[in-house]
C-alpha positions as CSV (number, residue, x, y, z in Angstrom):
1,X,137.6,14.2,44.0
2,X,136.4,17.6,44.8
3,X,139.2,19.4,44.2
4,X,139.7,17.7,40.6
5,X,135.8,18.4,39.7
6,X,136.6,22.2,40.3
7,X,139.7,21.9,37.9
8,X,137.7,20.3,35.2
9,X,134.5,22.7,35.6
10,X,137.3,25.8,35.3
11,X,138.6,24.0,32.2
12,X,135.2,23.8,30.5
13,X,134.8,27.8,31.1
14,X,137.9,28.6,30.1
15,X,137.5,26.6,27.2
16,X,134.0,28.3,25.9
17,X,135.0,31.6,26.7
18,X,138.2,31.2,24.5
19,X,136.6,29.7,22.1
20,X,133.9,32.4,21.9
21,X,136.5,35.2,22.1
22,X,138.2,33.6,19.3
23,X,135.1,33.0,17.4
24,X,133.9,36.0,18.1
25,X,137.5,37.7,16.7
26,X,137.1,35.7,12.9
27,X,133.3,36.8,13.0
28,X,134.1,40.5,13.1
29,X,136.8,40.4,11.1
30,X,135.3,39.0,8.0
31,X,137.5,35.7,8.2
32,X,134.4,33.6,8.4
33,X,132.2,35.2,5.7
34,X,133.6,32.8,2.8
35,X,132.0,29.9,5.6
36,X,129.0,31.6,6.0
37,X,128.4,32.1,2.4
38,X,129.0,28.1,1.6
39,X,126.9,27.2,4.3
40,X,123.8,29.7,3.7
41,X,121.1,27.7,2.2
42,X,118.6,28.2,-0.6
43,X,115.3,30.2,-0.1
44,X,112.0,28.3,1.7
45,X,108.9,29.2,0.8
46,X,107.0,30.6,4.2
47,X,103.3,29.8,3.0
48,X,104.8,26.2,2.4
49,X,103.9,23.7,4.9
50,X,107.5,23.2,5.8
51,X,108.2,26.9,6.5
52,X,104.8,26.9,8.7
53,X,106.6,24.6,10.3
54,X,110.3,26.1,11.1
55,X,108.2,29.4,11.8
56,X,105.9,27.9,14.7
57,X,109.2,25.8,15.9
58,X,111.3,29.2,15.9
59,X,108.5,30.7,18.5
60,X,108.3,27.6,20.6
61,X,112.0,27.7,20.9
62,X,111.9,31.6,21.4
63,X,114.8,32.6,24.3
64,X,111.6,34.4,25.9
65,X,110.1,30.5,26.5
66,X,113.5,28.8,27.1
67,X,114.9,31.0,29.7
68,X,110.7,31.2,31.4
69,X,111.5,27.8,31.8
70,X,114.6,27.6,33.5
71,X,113.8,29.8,35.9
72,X,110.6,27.2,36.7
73,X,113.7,25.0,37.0
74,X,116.0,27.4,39.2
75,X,112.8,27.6,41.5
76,X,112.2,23.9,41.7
77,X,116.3,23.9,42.4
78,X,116.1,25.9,45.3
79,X,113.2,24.5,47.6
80,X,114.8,21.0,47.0
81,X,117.8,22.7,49.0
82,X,119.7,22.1,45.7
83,X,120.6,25.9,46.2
84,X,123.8,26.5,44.2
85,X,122.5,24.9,41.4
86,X,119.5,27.4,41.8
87,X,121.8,29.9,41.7
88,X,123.6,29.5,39.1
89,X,120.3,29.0,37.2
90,X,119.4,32.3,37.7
91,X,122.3,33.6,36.9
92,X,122.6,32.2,33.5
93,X,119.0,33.5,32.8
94,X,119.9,36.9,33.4
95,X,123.5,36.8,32.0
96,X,122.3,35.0,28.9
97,X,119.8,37.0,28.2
98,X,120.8,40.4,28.8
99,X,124.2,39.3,27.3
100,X,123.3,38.5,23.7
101,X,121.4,41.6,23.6
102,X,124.2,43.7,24.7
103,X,126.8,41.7,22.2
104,X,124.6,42.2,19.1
105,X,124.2,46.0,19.7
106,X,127.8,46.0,19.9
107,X,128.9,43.9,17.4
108,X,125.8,44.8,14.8
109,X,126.4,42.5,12.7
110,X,123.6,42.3,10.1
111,X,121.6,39.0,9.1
112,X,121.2,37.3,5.9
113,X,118.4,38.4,3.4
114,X,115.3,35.9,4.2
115,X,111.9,35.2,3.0
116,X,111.1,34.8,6.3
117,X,111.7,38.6,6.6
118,X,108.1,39.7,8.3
119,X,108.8,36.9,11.0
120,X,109.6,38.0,14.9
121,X,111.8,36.2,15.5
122,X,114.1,37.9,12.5
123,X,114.4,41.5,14.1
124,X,117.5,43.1,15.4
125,X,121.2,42.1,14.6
126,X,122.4,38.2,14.2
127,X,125.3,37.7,16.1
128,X,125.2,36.2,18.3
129,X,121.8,33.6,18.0
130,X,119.9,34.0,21.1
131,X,117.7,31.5,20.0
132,X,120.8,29.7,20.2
133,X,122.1,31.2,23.4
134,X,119.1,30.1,25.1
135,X,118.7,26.6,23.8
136,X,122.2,26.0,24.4
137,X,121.7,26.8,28.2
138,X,118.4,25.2,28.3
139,X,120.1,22.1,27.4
140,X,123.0,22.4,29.7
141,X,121.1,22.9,32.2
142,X,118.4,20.0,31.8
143,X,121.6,17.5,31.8
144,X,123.0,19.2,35.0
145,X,120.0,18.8,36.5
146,X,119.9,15.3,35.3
147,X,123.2,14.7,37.1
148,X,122.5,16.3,40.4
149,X,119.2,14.2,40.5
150,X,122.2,10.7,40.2
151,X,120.1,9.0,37.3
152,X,121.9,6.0,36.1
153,X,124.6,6.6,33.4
154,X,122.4,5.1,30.7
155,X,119.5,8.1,31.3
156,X,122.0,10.5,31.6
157,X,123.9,9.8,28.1
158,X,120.5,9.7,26.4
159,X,119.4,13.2,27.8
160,X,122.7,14.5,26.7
161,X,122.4,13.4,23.6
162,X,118.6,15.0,23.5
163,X,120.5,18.0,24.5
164,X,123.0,18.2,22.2
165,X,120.0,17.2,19.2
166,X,118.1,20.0,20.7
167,X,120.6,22.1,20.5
168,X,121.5,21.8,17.0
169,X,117.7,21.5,15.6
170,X,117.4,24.8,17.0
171,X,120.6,25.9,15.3
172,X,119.1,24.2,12.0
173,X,115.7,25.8,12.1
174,X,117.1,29.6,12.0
175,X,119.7,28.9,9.5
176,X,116.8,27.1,7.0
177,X,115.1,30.3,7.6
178,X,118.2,32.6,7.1
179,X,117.7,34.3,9.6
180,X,121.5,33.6,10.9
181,X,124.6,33.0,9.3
182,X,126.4,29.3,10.4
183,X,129.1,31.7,12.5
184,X,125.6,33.4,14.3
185,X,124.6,29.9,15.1
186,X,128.2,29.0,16.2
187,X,128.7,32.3,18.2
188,X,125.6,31.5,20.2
189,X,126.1,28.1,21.4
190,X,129.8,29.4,22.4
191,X,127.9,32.0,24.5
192,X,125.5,29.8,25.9
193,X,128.1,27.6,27.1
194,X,130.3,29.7,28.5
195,X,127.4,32.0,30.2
196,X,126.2,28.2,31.9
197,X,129.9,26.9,32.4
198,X,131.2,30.3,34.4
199,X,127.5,30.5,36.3
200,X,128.0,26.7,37.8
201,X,131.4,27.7,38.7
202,X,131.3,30.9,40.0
203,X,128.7,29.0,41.9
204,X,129.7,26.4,43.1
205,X,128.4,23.1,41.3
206,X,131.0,20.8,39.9
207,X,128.5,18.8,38.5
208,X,128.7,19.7,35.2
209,X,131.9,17.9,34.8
210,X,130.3,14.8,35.6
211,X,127.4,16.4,33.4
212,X,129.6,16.3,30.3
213,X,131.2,13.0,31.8
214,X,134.9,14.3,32.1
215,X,134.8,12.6,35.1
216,X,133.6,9.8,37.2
217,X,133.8,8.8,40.4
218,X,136.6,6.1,41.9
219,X,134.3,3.0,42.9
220,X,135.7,2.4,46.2
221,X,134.7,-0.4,49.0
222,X,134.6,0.4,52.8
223,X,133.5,-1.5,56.0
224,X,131.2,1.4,56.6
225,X,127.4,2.2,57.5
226,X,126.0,5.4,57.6
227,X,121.8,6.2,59.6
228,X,119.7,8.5,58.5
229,X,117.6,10.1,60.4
230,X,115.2,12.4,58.9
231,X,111.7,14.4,59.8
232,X,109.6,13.9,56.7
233,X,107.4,17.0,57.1
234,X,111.3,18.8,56.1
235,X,112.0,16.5,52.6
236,X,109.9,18.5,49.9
237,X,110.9,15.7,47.6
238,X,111.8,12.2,49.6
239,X,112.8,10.4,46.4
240,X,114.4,12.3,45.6
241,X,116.5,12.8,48.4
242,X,116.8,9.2,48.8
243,X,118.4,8.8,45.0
244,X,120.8,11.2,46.4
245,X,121.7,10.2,49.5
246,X,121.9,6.5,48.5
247,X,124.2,7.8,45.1
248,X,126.5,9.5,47.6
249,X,126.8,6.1,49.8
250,X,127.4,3.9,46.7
251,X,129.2,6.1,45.1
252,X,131.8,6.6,47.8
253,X,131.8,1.9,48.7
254,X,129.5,2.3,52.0
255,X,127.0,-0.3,52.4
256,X,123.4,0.5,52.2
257,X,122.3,3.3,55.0
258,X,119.6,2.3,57.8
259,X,116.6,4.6,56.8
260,X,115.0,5.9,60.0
261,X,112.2,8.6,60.1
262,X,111.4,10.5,62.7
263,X,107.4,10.5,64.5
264,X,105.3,13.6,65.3
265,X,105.3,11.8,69.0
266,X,109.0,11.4,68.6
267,X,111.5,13.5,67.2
268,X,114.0,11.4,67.1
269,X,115.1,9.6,70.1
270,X,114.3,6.3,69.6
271,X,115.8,6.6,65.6
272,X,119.2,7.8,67.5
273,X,119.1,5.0,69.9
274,X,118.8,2.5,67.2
275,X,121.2,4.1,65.2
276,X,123.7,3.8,68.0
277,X,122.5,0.3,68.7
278,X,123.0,-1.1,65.4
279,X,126.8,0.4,66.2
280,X,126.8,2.7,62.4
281,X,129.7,4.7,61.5
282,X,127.5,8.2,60.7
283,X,124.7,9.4,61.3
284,X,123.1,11.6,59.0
285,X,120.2,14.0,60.3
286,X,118.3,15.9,58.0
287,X,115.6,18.0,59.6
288,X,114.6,21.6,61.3
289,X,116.8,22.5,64.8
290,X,114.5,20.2,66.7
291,X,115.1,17.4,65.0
292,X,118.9,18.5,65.5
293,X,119.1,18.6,68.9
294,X,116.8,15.8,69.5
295,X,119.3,13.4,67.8
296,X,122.3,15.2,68.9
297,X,121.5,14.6,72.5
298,X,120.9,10.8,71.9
299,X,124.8,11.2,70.6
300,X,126.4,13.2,73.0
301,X,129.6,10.8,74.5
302,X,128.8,8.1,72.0
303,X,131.7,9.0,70.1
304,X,129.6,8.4,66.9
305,X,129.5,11.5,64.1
306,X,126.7,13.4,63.0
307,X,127.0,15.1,59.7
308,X,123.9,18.0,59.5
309,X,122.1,17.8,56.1
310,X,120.1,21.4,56.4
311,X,116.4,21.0,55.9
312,X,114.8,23.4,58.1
313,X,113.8,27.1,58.2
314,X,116.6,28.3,61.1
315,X,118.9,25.7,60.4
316,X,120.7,27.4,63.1
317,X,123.6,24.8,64.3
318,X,124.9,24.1,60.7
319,X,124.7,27.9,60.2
320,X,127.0,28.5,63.1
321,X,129.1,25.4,62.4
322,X,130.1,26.4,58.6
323,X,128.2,23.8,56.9
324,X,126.5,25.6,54.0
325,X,122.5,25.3,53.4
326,X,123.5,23.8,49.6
327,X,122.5,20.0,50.3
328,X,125.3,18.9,48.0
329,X,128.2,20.7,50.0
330,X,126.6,19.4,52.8
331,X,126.5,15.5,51.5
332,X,131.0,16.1,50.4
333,X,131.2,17.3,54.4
334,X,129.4,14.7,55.3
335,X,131.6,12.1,53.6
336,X,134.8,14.0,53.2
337,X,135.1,16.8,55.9
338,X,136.6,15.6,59.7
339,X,134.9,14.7,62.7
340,X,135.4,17.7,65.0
341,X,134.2,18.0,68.6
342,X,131.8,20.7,69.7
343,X,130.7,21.6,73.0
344,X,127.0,20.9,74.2
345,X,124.8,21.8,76.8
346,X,123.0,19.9,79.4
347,X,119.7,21.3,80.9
348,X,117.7,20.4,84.0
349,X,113.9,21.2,83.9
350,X,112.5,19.5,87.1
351,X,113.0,15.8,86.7
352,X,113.7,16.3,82.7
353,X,117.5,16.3,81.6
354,X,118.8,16.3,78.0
355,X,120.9,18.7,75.8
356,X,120.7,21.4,74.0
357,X,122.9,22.6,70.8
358,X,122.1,25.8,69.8
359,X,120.5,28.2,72.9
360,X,117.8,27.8,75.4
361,X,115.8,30.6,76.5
362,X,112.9,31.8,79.0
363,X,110.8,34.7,78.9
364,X,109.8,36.4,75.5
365,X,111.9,34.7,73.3
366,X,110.1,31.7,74.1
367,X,106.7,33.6,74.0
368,X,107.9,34.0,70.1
369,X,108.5,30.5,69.8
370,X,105.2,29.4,71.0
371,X,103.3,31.8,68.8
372,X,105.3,31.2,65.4
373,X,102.6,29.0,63.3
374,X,104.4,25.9,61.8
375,X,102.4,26.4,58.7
376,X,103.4,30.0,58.0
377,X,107.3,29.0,58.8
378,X,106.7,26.6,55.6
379,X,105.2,29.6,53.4
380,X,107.0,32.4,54.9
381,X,110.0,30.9,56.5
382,X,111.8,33.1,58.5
383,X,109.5,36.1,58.4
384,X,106.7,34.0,61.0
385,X,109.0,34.4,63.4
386,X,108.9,38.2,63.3
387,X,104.6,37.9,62.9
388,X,105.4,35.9,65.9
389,X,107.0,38.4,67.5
390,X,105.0,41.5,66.7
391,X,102.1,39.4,69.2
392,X,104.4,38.9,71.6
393,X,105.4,42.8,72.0
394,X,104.9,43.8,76.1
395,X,105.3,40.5,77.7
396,X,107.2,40.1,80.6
397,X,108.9,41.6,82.1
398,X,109.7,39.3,84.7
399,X,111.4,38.5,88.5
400,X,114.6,36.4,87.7
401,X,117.4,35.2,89.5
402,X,120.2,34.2,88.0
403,X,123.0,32.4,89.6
404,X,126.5,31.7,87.5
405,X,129.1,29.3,88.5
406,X,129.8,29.9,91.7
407,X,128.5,33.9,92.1
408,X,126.3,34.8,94.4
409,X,122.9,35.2,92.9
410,X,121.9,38.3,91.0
411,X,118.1,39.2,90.9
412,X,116.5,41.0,87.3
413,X,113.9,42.2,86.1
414,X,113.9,41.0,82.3
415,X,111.8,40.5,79.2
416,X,114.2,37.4,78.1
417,X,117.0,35.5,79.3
418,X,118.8,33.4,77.1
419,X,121.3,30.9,77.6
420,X,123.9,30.1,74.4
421,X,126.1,27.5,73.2
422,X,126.8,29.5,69.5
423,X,125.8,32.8,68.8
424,X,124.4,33.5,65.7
425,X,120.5,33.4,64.3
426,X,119.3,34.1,61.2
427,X,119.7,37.0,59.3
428,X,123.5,37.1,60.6
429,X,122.2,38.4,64.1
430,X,124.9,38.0,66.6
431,X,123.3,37.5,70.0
432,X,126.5,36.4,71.6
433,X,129.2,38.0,70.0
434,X,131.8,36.1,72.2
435,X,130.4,32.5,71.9
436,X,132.2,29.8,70.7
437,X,131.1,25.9,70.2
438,X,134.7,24.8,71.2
439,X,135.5,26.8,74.4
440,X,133.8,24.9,77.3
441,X,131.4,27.7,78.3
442,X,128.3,28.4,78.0
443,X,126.7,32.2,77.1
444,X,124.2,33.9,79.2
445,X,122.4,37.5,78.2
446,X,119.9,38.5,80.3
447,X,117.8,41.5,78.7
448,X,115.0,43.5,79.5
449,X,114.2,46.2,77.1
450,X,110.9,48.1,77.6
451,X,110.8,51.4,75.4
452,X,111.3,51.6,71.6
453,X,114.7,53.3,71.9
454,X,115.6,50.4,73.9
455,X,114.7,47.6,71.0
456,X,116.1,50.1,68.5
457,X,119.3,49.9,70.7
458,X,118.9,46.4,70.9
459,X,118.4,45.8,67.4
460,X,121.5,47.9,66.2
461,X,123.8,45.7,68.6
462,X,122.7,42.9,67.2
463,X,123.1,43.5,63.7
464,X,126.4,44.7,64.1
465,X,127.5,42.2,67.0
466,X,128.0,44.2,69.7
467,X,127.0,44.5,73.1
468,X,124.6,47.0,74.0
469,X,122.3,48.3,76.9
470,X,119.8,46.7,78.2
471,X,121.2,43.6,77.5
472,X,123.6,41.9,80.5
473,X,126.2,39.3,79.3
474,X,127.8,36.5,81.3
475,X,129.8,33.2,80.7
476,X,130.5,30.2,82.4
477,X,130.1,26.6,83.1
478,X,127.1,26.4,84.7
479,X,124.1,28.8,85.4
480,X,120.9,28.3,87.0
481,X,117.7,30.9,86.0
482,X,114.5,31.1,87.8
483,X,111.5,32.9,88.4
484,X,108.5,33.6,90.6
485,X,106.2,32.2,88.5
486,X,106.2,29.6,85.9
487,X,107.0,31.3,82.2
488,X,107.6,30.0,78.7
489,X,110.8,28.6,78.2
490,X,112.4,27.3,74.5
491,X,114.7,24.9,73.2
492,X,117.0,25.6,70.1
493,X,113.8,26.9,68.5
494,X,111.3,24.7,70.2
495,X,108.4,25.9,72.6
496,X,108.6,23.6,75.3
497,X,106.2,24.9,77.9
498,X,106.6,26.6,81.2
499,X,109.1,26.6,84.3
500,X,110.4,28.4,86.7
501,X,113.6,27.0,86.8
502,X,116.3,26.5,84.3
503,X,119.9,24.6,84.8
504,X,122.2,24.5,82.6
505,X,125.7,22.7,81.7
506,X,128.6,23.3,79.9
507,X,129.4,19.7,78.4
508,X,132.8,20.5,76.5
509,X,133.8,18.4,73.3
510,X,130.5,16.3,73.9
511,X,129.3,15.9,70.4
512,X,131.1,14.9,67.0
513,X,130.6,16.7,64.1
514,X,131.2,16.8,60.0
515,X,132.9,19.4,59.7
516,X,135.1,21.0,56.8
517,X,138.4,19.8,56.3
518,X,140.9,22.8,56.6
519,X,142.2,23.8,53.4
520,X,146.3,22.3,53.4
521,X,148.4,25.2,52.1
């Protein structure tokens, strides 16, 4: 299905930008000037109430207001995790615009005489319309937007049709004004749909074949149920992930899903339990890394997939996993990639046991965690944490012993001590270069830089994934971590409070995951 909605987006660039090469080939050449004159109509009066009219219509419709607006659109794209799309967008804005600017200084080709001579929106060269260009990609991109939103197929032939109406009252308007020729008009909407075609592409979103309704999905019927768990303080727009999520089930034959949302007293436990309870073929967790490992430890041994629907600020697992932050690639893993197992990892504070999926850490780390304000992550995202991390400059260090596998114990003094099951964080950092979800061993890194050179020497490693002084590495099964007196401690992301002990577990192949099917070559 995927593979087939790429071939048909390809076909629908390849097919605008040959046909606006071609175009562009009988324009220059003076082939379509017989056309032009035939379809060049009389003079309009501009004091006359209908040329008041195309005149105000001609600066409603300016490119200026039209590509304003899809930006508002590419934004609105974007924090609904519809990123790709967002993209693309953007893209098309700056393409579009710049493009039909840069094609009529080189082609400078002139426009008809008009009485509509004194107007703005008649300066410059004609060829190609931009006011053209710009509805032409304003209309593509309302009925891609449409599509990724799943409205029913009624809504979505009326707003093509709206489009295409648009589209070519727009394309009427400047040729009753002369200020085009019919091959301007022509030239434009070629441009505008190839600029939008190739940016959705190049991007990613195979949408716009279902936008232009080349294709439709096979209605298939399977004995399946799918949970999903999400933490509403996550969805910017619930119904609109709901229209989604339930298109994607439907779509694909599964029976209806079993909505469960997550509670600020529980993250997710009790939704995993009854998840696992009601005996569902997928569950579906859409929140920040909390609400990831909360419902990943309910599953760990259950056998049961989880597919990772990114809707956080770290977003750390599906990061390290592969599974891109675009919630419609992440819906086709979910429902077409292959359960895969990764490892997990079983802590011990006192009395409390559960699992952890990304890294677990004491010391200043933790520290950071505790001091990043929930509200500013929302505003801010990632950039809290290093607010967060500016107040938590000269803790620490502290007394630690660390014991690994069967080793004796080694005692450190240390800022941070962190305990991995992947190693990357945001921003590309590679804490642990070596780690690996699928190799049965845990990552420990034990650090305590104290001088500026030190961080700077710290920070460099990072960045480029190296290891570097002050920081110790180990790896193994199991470690154990404690500490004269209680300190913070964190898990995947989460403050949790203080300890002075931390055990921790290798649990190999303990959890199933969506993950992307392997290309067949």
């Amino acid at each position: 299905m995927a593979t087939r909605g790429r071939r048909l987006t390809w076909l629908v660039v390849i097919v605008t930008v040959g046909g606006f090469v071609v175009w562009s080939v009988l324009r220059v050449t003076g082939v379509l000037d017989g056309l032009d004159q035939a379809l060049l109509p009389g003079h309009i009066a501009p004091r006359s109430a209908f040329g008041q009219v195309l005149d105000a219509f001609s600066l409603i419709v300016h490119p200026t207001v039209v590509f304003i607006a899809i930006l508002g659109i590419a934004g609105w794209c974007a924090a609904r995790r519809l990123r790709r799309l967002g993209t693309a967008l953007l893209g098309s804005v700056v393409v579009g615009w710049a493009g039909y600017e840069l094609l009529k200084a080189l082609f400078q080709l002139p426009r008809p005489t008009s009485g509509f001579s004194d107007a703005i929106t008649y300066s410059g060269y004609g060829y190609p319309s931009g006011h053209v260009v710009a509805a032409t990609i304003g209309a593509a991109t309302i009925v891609t937007l449409a599509t990724a939103q799943r409205r029913s197929q009624l809504s979505l032939w009326v707003i093509r049709v709206a489009g295409a109406l648009f589209v070519m009252i727009v394309a009427v308007d400047r040729l009753l004004m002369r200020h085009h020729w019919f091959s301007d008009l022509v030239g434009g909407a070629l441009f505008g749909g190839a600029v939008i075609s190739t940016a959705l592409a190049l991007a990613g979103v195979n949408t716009i074949a279902e936008s232009l309704g080349l294709l439709t999905r096979p209605r298939t019927h399977v004995d399946k149920r799918a949970a999903v768990i999400y933490n509403p303080s996550k969805i910017i727009d619930f119904d609109l992930f709901r229209t989604r999520v339930e298109f994607e089930l439907r779509e694909r034959g599964w029976k209806p899903p079993l909505w469960l949302e997550t509670e600020v007293d529980d993250p997710g436990h009790q939704m995993a339990k009854d998840a696992l309870e009601k005996e569902v073929d997928l569950v579906l967790v859409a929140g920040g890394d909390g609400t990831v490992r909360v419902v990943c430890s309910e599953l760990v041994g259950s056998g049961t997939p989880v597919a990772l629907i990114p809707a956080g600020t770290g977003n750390l697992l599906a990061r390290n996993l592969g599974i891109p932050l675009d919630e419609q690639e992440a819906f086709d893993i979910a429902f077409e990639g292959t359960p895969s197992p990764v490892d997990v990892v079983k802590f011990t504070i006192g009395e409390k046991t559960e699992h952890f999926v990304v890294m677990s850490g004491m010391g200043g780390d933790a520290q950071v965690m505790a001091n990043t304000n929930t509200d500013l992550k929302k505003v801010v995202g990632s950039a809290a944490y290093f607010l967060a991390a500016a107040q938590s400059v000269g803790a620490g260090p502290y007394d630690l012993t660390v014991t690994l596998d069967d080793h004796e114990p080694v005692e450190r003094k240390a800022v941070l001590a962190l305990v991995g099951n992947v190693g990357t964080l945001q921003a590309g950092i590679k804490i642990f270069p070596d780690a690996s979800p699928t190799d049965g061993k845990l990552d420990v890194l034990i650090g305590n830089p104290t001088s500026v050179v030190d961080w700077a020497k710290v920070a460099s490693g990072l960045l480029g994934g190296a290891e570097v002084e002050p920081l110790e590495y180990g790896q193994g099964r199991k470690v154990v971590i404690e500490s004269v007196e209680p300190i913070p401690y964190q898990l995947d992301g989460d403050a949790e409070g203080d300890t002075n002990r931390l055990e921790a577990e290798a649990v190999p192949a303990g959890l199933m995951v969506m993950l992307q099917r392997a290309e067949k070559h």
